[in-house]
SERO-4910 file (N, C-alpha, C, O; in steps of 0.05 Angstrom, whole numbers):
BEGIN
 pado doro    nc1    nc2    nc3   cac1   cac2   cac3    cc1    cc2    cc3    oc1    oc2    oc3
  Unk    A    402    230   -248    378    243   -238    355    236   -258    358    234   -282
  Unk    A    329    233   -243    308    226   -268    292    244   -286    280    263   -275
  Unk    A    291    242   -307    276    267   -330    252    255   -329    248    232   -322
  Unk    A    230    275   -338    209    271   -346    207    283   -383    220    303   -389
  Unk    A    195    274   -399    197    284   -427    161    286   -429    146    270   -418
  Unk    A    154    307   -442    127    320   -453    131    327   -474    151    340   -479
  Unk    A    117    320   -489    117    319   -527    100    346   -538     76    346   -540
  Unk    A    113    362   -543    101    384   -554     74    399   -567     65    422   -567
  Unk    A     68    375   -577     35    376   -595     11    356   -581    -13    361   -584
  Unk    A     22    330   -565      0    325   -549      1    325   -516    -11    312   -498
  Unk    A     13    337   -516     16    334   -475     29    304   -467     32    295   -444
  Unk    A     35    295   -484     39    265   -468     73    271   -455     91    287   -462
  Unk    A     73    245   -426     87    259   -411    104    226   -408     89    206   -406
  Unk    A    124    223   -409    141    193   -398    168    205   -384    185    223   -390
  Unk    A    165    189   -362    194    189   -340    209    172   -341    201    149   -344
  Unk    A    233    177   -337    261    160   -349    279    162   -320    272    176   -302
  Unk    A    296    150   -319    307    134   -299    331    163   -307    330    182   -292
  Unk    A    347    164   -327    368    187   -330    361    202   -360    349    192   -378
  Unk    A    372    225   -360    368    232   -391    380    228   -409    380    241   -431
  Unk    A    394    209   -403    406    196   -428    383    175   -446    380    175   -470
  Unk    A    370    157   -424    350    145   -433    317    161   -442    296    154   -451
  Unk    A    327    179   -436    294    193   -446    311    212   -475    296    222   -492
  Unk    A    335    216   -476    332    222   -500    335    206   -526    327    208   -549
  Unk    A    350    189   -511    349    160   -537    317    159   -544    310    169   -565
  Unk    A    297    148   -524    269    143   -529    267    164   -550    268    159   -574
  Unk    A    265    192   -539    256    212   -564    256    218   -583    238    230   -595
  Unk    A    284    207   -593    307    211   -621    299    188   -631    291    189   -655
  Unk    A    300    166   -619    284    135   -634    258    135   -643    251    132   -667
  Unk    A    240    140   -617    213    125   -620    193    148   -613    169    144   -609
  Unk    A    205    168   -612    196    189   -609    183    214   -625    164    229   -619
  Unk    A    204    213   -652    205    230   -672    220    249   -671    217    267   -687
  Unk    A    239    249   -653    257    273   -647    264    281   -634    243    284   -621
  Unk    A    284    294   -617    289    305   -599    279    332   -587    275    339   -564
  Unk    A    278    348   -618    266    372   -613    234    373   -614    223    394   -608
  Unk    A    223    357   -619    193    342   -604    182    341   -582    158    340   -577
  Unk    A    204    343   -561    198    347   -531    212    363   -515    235    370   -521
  Unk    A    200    371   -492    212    387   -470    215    360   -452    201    340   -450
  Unk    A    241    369   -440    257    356   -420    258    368   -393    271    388   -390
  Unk    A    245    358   -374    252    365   -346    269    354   -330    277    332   -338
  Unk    A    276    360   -312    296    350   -285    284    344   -262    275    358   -244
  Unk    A    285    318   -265    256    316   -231    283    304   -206    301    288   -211
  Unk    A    280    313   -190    296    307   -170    294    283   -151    271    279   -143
  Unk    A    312    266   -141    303    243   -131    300    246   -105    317    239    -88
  Unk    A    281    254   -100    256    258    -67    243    240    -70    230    239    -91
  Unk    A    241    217    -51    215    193    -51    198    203    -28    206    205     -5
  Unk    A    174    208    -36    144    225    -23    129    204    -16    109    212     -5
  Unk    A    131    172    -18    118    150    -10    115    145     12    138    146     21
  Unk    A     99    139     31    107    125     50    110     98     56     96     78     51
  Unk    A    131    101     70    137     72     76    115     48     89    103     54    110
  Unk    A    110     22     77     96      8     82     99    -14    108    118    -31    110
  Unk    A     85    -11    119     84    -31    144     78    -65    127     63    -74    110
  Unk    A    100    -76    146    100   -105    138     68   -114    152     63   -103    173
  Unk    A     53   -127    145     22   -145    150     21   -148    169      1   -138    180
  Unk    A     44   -167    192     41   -167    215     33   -150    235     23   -159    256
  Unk    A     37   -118    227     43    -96    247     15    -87    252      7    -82    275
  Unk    A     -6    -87    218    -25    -70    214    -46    -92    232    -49   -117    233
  Unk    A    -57    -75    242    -80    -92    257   -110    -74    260   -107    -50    261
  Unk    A   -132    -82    260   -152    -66    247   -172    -79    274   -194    -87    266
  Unk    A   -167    -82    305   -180    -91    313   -192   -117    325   -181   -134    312
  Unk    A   -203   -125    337   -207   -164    345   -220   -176    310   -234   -169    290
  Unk    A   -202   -203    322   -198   -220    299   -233   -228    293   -251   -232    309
  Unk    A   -233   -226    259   -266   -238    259   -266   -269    249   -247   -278    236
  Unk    A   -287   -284    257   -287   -316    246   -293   -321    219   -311   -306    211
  Unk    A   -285   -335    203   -277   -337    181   -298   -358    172   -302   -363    149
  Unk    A   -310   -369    192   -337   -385    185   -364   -389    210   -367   -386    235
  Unk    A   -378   -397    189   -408   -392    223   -403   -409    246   -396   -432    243
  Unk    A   -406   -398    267   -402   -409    297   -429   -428    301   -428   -441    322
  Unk    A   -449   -432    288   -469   -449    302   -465   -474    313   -483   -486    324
***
């Protein structure tokens, strides 16, 4: 599941794939473990899904150079 880590003294906020990897980061390059609060973000994807180019259509085609 993915963590989010926030560093205690400046708000700064980094998201990690599992918390194994956000605690390594912390304990390494971080300054510590007890440096940050650890959250539990849950894997819900809130994106929506993207239409392939073909689908999106915005109306009659315009000319791409002058007709005179």
């Amino acid at each position: 599941m993915a963590c989010k880590i926030t560093h205690r003294v400046n708000d700064q906020q980094i998201r990690f794939a599992n918390r194994d990897a956000a605690e390594r980061y912390a304990d390494i390059m971080g300054g510590g473990v007890q440096n940050w609060i650890f959250t539990t973000i849950p894997n819900v994807e809130h994106r929506q899904p993207r239409l392939p180019v073909s689908t999106v259509t915005a109306g009659s085609p315009r000319p791409t150079h002058s007709t005179r």
